[in-house]
N, CA, C and O atoms as CSV, one atom per row, in Angstrom:
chain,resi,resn,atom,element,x,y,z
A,1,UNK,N,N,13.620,3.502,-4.840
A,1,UNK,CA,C,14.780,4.280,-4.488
A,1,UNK,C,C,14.618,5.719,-4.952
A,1,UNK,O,O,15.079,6.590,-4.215
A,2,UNK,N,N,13.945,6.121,-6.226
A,2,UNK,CA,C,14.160,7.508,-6.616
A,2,UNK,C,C,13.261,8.425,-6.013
A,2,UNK,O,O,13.523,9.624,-5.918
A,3,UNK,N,N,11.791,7.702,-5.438
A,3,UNK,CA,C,10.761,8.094,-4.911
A,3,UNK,C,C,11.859,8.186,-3.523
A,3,UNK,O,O,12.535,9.214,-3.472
A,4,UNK,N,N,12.027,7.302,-2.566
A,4,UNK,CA,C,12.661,7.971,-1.658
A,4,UNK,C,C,13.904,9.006,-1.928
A,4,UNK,O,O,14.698,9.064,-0.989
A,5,UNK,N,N,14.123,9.618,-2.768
A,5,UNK,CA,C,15.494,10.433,-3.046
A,5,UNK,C,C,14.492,11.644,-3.564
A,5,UNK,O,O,15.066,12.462,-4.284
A,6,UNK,N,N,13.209,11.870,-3.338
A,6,UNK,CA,C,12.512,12.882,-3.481
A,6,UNK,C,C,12.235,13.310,-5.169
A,6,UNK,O,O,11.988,14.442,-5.583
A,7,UNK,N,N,12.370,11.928,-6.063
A,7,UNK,CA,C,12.121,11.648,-7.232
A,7,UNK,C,C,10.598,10.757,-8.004
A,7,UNK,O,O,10.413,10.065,-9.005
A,8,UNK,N,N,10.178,11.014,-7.437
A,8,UNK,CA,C,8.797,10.440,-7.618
A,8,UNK,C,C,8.265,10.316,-8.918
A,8,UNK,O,O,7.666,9.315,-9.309
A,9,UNK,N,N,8.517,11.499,-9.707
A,9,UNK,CA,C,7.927,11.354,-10.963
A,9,UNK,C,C,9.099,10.397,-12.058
A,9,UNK,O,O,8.831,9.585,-12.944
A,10,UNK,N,N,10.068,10.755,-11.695
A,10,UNK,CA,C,10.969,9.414,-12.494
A,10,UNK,C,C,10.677,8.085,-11.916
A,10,UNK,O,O,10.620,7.066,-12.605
A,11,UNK,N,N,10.495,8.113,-10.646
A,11,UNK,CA,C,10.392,6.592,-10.943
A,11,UNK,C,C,9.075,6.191,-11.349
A,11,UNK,O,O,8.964,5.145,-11.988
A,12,UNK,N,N,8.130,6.830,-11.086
A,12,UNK,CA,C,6.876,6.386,-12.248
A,12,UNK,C,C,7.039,6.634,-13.924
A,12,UNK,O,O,6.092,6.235,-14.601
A,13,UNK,N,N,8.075,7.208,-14.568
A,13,UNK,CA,C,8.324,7.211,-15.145
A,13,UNK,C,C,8.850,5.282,-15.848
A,13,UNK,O,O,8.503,4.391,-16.625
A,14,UNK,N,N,9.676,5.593,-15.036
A,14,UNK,CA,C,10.422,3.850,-14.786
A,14,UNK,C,C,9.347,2.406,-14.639
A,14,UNK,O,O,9.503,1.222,-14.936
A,15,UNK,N,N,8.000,3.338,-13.911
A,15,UNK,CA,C,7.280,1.962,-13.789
A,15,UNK,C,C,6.466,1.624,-14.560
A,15,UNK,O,O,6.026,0.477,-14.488
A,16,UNK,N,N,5.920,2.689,-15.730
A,16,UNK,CA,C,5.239,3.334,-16.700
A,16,UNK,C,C,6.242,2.688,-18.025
A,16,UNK,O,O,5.626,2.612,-19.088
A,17,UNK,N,N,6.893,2.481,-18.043
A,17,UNK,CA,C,7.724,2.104,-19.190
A,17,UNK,C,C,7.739,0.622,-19.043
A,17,UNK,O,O,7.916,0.115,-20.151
A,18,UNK,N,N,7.596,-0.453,-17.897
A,18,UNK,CA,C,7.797,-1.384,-17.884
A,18,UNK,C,C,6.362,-1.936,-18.324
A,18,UNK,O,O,5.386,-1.228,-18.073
A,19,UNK,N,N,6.180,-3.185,-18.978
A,19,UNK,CA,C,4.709,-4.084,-19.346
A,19,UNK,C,C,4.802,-5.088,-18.616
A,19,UNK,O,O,5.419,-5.912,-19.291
A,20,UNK,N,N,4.600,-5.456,-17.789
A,20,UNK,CA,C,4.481,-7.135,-17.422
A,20,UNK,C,C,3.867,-7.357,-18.249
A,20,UNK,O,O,3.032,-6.585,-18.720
A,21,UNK,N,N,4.223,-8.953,-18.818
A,21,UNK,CA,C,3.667,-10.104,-19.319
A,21,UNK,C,C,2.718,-10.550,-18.966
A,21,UNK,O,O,2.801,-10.826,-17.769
A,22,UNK,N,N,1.335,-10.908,-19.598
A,22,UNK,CA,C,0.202,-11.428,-19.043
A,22,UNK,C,C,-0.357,-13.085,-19.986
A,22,UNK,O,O,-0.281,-13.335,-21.188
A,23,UNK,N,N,-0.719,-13.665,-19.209
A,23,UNK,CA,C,-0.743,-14.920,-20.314
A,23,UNK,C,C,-1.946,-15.315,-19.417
A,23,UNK,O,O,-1.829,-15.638,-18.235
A,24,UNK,N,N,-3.505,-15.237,-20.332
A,24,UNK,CA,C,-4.429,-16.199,-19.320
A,24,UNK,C,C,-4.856,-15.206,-18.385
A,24,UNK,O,O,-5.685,-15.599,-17.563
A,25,UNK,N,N,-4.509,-14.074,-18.316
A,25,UNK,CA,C,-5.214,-13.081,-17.004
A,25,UNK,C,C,-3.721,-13.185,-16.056
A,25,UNK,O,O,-3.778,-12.303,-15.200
A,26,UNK,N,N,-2.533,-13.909,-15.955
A,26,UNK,CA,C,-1.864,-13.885,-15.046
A,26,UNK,C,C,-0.681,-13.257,-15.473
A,26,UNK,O,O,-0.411,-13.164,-16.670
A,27,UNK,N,N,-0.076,-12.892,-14.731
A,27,UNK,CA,C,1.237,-12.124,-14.579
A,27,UNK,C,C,2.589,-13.142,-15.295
A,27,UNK,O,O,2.323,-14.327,-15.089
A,28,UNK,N,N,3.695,-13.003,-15.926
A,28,UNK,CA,C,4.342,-14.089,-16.033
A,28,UNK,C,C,5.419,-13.087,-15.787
A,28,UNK,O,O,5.344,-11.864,-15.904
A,29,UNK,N,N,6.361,-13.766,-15.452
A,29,UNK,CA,C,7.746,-13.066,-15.044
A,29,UNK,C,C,8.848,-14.222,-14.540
A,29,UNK,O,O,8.640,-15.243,-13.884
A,30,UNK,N,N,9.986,-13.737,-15.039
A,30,UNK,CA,C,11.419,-14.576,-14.342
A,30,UNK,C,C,11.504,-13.938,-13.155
A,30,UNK,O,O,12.221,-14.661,-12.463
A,31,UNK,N,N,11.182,-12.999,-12.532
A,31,UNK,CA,C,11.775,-12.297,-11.367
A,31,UNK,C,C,10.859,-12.229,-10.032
A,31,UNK,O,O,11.217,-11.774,-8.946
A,32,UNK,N,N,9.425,-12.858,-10.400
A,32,UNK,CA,C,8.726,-13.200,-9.500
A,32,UNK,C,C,7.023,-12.525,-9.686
A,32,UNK,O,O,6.516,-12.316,-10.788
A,33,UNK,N,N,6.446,-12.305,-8.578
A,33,UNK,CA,C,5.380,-12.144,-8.748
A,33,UNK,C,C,5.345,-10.154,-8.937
A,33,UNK,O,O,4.222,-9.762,-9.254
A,34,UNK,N,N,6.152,-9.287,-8.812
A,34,UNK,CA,C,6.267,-8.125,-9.095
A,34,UNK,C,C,5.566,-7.327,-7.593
A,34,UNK,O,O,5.600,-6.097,-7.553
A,35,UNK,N,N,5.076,-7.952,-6.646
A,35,UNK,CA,C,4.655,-6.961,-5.387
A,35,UNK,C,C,5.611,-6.017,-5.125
A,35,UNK,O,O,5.173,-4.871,-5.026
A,36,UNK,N,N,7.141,-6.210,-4.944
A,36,UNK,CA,C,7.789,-5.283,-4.553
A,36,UNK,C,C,7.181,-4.304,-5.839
A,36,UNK,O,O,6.315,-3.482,-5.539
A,37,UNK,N,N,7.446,-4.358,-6.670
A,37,UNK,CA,C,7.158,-3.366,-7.892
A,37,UNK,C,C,6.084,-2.538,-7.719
A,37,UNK,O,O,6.313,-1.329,-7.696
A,38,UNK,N,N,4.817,-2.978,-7.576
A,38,UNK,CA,C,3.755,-2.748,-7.543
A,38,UNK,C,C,3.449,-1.804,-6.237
A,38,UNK,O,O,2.674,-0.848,-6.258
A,39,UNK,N,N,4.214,-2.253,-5.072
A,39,UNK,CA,C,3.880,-1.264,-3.848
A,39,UNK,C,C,5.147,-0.112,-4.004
A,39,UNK,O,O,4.838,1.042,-3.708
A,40,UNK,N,N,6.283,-0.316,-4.367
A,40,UNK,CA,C,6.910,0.970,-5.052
A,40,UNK,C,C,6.126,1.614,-6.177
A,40,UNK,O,O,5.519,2.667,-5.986
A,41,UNK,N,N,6.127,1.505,-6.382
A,41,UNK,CA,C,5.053,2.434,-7.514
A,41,UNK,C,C,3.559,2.944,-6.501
A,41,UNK,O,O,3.182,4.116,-6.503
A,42,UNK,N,N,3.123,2.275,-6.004
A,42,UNK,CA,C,2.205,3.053,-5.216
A,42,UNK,C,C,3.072,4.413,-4.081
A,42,UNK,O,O,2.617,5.556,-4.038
A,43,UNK,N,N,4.041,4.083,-3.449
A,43,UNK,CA,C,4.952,5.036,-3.164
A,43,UNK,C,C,4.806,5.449,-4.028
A,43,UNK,O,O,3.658,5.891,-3.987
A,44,UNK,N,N,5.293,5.687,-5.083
A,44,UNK,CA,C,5.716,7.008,-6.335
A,44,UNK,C,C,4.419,7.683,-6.367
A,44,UNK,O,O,4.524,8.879,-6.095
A,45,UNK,N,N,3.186,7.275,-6.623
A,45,UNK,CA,C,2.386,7.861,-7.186
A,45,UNK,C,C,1.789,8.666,-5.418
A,45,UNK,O,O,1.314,9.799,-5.484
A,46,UNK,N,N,1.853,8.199,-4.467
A,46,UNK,CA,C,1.099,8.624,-3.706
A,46,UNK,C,C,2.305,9.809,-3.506
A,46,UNK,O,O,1.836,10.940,-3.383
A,47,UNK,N,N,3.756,9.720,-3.456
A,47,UNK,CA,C,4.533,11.168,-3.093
A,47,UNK,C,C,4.817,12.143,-4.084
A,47,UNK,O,O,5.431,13.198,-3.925
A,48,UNK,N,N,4.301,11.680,-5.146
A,48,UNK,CA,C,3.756,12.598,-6.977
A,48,UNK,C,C,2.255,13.277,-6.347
A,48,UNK,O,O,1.916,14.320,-6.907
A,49,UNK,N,N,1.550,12.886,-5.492
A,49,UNK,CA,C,0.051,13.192,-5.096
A,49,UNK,C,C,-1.226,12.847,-5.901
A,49,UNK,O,O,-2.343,13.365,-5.922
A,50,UNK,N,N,-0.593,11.622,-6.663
A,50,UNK,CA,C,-1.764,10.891,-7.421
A,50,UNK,C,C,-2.087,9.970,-6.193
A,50,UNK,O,O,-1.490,8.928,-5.922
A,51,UNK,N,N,-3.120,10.520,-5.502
A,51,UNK,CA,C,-3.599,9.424,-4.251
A,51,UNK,C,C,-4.499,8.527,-4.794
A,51,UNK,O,O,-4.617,7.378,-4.367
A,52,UNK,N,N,-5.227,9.044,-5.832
A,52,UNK,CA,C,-6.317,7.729,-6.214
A,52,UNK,C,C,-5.558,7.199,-7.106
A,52,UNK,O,O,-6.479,7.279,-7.919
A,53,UNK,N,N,-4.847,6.796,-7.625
A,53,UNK,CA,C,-4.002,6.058,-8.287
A,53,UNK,C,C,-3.158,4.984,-7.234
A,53,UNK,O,O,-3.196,3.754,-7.262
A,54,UNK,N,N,-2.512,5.722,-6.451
A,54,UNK,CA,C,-1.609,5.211,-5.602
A,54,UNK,C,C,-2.640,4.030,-4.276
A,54,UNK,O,O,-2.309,2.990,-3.707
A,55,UNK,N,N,-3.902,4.845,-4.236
A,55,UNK,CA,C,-4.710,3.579,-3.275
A,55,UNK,C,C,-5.403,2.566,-4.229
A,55,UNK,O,O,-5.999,1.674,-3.625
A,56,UNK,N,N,-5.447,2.517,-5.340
A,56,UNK,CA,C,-5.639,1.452,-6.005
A,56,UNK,C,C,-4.707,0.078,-6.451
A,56,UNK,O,O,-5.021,-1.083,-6.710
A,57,UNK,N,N,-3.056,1.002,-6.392
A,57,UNK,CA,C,-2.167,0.320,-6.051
A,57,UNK,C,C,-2.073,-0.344,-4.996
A,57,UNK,O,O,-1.761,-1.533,-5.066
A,58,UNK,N,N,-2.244,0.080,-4.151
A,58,UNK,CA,C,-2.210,-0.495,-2.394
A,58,UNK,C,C,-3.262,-1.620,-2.654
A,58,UNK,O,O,-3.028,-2.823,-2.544
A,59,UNK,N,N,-4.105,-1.223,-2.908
A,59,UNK,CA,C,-5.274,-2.064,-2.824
A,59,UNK,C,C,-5.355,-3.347,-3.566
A,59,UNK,O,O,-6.169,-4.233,-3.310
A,60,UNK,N,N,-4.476,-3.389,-4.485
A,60,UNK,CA,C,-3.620,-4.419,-5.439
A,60,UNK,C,C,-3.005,-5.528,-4.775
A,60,UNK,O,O,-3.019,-6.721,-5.079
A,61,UNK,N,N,-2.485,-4.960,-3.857
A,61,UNK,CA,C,-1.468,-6.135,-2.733
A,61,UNK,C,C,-2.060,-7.226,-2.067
A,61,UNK,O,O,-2.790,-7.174,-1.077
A,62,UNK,N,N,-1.761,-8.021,-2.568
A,62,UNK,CA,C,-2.187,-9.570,-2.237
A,62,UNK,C,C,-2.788,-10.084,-2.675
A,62,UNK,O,O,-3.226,-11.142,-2.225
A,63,UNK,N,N,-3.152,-9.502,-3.942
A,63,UNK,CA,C,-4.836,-10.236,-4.964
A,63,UNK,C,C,-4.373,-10.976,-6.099
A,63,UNK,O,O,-5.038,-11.778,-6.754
A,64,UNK,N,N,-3.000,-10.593,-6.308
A,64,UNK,CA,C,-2.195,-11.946,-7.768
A,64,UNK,C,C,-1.571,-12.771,-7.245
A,64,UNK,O,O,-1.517,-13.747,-7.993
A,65,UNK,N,N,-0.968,-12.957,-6.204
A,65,UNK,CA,C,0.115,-13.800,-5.877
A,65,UNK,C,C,-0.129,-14.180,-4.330
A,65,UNK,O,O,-0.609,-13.269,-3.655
A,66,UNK,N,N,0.092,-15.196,-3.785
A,66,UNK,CA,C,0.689,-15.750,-2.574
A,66,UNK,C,C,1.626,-14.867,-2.425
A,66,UNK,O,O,1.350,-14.015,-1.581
A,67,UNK,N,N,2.775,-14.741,-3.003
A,67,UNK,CA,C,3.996,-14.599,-2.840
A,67,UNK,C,C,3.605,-12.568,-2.548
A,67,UNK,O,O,4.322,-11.825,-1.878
A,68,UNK,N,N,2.368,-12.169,-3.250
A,68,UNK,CA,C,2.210,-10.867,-2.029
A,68,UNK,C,C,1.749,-10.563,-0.930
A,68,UNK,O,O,1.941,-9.471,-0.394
A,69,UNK,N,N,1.146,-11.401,-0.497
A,69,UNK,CA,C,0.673,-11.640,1.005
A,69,UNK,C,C,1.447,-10.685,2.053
A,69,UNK,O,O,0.965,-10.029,2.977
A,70,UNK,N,N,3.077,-10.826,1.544
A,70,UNK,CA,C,3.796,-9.793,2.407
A,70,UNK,C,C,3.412,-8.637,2.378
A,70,UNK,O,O,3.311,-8.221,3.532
A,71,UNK,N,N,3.120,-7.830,1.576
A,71,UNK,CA,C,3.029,-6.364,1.292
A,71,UNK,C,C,1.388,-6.114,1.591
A,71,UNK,O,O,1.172,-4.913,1.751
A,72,UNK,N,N,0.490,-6.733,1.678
A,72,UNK,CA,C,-1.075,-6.289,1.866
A,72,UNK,C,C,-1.210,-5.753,3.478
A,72,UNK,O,O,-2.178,-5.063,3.796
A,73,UNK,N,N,-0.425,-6.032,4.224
A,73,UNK,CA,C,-0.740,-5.571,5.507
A,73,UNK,C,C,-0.090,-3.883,5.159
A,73,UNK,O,O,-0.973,-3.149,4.716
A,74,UNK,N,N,0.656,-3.520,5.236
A,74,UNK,CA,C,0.837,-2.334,4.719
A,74,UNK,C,C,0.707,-1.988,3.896
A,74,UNK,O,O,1.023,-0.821,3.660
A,75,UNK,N,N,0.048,-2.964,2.767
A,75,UNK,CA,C,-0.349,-1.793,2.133
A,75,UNK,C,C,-2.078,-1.042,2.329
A,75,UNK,O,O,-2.487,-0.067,1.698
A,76,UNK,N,N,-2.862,-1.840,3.383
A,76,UNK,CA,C,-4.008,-1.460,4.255
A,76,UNK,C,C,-3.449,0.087,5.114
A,76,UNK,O,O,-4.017,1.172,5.245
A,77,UNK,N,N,-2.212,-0.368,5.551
A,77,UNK,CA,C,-1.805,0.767,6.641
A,77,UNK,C,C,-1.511,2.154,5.961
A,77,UNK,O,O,-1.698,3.249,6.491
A,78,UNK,N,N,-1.050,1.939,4.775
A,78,UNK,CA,C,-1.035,3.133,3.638
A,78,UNK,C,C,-2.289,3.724,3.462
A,78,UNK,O,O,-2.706,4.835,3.788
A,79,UNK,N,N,-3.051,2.361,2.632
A,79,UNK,CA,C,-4.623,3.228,2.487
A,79,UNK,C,C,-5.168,3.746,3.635
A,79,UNK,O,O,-5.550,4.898,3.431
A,80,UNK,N,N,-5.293,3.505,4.359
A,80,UNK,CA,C,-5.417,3.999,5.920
A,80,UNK,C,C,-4.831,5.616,6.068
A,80,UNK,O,O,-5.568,6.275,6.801
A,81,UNK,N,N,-4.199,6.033,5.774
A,81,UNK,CA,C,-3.092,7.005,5.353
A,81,UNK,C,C,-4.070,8.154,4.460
A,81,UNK,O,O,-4.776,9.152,4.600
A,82,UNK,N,N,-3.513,7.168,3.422
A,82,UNK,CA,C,-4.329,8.170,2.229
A,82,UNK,C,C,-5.944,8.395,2.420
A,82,UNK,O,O,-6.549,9.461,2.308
A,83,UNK,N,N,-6.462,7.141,2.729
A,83,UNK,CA,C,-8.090,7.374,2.761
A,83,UNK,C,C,-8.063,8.709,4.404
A,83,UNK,O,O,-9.200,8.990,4.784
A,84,UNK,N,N,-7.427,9.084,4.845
A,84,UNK,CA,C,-7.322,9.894,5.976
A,84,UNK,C,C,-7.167,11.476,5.492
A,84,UNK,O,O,-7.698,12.499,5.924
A,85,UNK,N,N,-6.196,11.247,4.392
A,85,UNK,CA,C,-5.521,12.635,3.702
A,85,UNK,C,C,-7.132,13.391,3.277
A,85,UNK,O,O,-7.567,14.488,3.628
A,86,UNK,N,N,-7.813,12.267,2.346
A,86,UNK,CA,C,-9.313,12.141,1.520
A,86,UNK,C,C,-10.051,12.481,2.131
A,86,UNK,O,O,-11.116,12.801,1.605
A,87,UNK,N,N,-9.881,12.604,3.644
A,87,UNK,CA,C,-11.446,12.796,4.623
A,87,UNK,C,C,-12.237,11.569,3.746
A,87,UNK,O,O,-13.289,11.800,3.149
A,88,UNK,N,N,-11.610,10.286,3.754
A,88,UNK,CA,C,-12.601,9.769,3.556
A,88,UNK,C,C,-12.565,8.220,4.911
A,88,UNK,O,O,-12.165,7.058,4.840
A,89,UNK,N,N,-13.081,8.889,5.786
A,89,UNK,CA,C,-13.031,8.307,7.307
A,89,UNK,C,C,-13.896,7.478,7.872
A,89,UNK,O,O,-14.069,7.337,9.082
A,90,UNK,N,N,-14.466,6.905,6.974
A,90,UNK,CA,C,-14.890,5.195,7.382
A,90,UNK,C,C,-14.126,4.449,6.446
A,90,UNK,O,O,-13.833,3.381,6.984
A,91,UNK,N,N,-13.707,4.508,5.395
A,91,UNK,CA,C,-12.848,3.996,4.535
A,91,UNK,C,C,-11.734,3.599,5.235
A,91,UNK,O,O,-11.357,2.454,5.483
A,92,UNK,N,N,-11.152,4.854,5.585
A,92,UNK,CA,C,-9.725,5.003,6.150
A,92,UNK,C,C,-9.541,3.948,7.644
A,92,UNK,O,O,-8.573,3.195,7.756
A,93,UNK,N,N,-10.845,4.075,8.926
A,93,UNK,CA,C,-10.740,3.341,9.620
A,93,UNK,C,C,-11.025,1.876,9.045
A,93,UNK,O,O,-10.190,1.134,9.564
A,94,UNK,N,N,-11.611,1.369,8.443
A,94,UNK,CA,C,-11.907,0.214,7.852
A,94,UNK,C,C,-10.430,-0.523,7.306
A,94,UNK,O,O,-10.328,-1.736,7.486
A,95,UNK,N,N,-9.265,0.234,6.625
A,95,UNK,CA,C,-8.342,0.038,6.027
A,95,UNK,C,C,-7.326,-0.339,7.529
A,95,UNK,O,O,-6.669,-1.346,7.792
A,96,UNK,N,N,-7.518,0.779,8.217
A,96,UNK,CA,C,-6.452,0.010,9.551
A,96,UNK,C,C,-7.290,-0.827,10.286
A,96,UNK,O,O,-6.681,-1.753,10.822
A,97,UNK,N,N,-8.382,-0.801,10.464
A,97,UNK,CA,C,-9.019,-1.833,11.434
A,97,UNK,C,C,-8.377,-3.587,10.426
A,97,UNK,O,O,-7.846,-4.475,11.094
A,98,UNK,N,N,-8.505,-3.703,9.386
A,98,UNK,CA,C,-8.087,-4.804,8.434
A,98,UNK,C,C,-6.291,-4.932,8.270
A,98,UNK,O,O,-5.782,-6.009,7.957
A,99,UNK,N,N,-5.410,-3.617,8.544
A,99,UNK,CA,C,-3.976,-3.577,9.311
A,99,UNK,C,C,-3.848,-4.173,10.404
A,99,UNK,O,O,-2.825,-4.851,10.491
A,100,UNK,N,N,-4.833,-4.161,11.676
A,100,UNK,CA,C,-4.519,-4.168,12.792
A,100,UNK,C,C,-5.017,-5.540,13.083
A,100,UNK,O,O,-4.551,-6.115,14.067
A,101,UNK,N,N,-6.005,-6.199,12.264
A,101,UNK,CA,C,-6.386,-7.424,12.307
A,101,UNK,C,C,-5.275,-8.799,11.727
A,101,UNK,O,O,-5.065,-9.964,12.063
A,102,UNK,N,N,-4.769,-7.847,10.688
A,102,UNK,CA,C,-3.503,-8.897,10.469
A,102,UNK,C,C,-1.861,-8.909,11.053
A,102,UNK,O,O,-0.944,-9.720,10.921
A,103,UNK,N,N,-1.952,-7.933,11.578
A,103,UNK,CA,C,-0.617,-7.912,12.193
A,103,UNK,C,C,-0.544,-7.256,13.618
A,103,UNK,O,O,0.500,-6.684,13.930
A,104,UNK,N,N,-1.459,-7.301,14.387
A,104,UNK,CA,C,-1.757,-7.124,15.458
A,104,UNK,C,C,-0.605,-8.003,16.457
A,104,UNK,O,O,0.049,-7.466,17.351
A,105,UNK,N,N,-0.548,-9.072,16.185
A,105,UNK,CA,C,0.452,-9.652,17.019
A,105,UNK,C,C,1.552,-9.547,16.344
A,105,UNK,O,O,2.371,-10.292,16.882
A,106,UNK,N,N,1.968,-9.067,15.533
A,106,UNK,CA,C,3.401,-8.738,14.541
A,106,UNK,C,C,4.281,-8.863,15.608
A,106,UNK,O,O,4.072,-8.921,16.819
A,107,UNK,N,N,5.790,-8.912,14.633
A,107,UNK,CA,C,7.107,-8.838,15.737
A,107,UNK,C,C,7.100,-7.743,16.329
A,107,UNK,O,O,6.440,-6.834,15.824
A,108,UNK,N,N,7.878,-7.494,17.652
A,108,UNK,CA,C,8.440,-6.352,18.279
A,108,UNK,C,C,8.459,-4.782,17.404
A,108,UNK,O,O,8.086,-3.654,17.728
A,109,UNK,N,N,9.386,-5.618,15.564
A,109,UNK,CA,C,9.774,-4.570,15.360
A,109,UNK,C,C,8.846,-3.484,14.513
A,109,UNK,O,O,9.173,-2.379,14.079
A,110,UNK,N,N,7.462,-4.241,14.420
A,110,UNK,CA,C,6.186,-3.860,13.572
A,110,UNK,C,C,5.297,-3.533,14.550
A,110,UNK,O,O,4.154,-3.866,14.237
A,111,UNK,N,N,5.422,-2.775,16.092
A,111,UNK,CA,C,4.509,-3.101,17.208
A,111,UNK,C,C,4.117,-1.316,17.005
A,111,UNK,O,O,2.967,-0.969,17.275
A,112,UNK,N,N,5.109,-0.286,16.538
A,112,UNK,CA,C,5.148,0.641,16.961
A,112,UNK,C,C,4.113,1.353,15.038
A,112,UNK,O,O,3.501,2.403,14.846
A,113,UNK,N,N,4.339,0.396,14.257
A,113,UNK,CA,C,3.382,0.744,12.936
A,113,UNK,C,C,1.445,0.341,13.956
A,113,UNK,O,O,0.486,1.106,14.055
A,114,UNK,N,N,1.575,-0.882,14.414
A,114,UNK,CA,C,0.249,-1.525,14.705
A,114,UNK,C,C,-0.232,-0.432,16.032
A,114,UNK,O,O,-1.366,0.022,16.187
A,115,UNK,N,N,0.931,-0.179,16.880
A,115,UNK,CA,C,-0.085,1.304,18.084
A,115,UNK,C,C,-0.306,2.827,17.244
A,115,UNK,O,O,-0.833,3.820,17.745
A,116,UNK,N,N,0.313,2.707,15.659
A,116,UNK,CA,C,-0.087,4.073,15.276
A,116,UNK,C,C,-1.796,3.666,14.406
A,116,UNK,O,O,-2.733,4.449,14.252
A,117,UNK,N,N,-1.749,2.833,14.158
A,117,UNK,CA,C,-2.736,2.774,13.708
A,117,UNK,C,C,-4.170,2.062,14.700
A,117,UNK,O,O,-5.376,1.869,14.548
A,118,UNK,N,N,-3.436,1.919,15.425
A,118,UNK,CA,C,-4.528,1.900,16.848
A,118,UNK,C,C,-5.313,3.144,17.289
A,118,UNK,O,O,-6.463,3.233,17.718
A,119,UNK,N,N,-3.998,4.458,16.975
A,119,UNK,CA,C,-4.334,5.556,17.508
A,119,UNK,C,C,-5.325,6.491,16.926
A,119,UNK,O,O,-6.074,7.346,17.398
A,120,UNK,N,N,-4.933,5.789,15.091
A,120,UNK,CA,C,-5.353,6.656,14.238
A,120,UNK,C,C,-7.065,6.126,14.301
A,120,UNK,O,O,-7.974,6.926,14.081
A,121,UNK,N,N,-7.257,5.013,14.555
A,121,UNK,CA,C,-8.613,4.028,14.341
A,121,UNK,C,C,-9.741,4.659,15.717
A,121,UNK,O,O,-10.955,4.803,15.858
A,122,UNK,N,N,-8.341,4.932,16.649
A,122,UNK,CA,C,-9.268,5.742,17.970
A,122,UNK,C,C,-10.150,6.795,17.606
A,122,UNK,O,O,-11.362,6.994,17.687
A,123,UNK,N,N,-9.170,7.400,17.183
A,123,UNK,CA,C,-9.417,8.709,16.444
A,123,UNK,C,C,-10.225,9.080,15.564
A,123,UNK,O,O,-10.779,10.155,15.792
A,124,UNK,N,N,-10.612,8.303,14.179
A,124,UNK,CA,C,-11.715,8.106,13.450
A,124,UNK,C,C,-12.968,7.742,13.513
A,124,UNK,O,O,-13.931,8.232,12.923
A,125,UNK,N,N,-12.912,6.519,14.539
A,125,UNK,CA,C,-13.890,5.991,15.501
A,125,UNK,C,C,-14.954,7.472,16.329
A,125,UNK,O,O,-16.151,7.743,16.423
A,126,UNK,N,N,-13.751,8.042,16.739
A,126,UNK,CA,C,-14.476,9.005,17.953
A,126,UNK,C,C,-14.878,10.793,17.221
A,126,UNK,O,O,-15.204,11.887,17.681
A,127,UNK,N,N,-14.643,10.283,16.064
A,127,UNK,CA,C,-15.233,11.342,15.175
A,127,UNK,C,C,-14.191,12.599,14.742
A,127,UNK,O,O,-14.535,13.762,14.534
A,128,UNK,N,N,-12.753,12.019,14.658
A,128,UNK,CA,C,-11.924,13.304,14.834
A,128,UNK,C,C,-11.241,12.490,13.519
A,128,UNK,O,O,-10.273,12.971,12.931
């Protein structure tokens, strides 16, 4: 929320103050597996302009939990994004080509994220 209210550095502030619990290498928590957390905070850091911070976050999504599975498709479509900002453009197509592979048939209302990154993959592909 504060990152979208053009607050970025407080809420890394906010995410920076919190420890998850680790027991065994794993995450422990009453509130779940923390993905929402984890891809807000990549927001924060990527609209603060810590991009290599923020694509390591992204890159985080889906590797502790089942329960993040939701957030790894975008968060490919992000790195996709950022690895673009980087000029770093086999990276970047590699990141949506692995977007477009998982949610390619997405609902209706995810059709218009999967043709931008169609466009962007054209585009990288063809050397631009």
């Amino acid at each position: 929320m504060l990152t979208r209210m053009g607050r970025p550095e407080e809420a890394l502030r906010h995410y920076e103050s919190v420890y998850p619990v680790a027991w065994f290498g794993y995450r422990v928590s009453s509130t779940g597996s923390g993905g929402l957390d984890r891809f807000q905070r990549a927001e924060a850091l990527e609209h603060a302009g810590r991009l290599g911070e923020a694509l390591g976050w992204y890159a985080g999504l889906g590797q502790f939990s089942t329960f993040d599975l939701v957030y790894a498709p975008v968060g490919y479509f992000q790195r996709g994004k950022l690895l673009e900002r980087r000029n770093e453009k086999a990276a970047a197509a590699a990141a949506y080509a692995k977007f477009i592979d998982m949610w390619g048939s997405a609902d209706a209302e995810y059709q218009p994220l999967v043709r931008e990154a169609r466009q962007r993959l054209v585009i990288l592909r063809s050397g631009g």
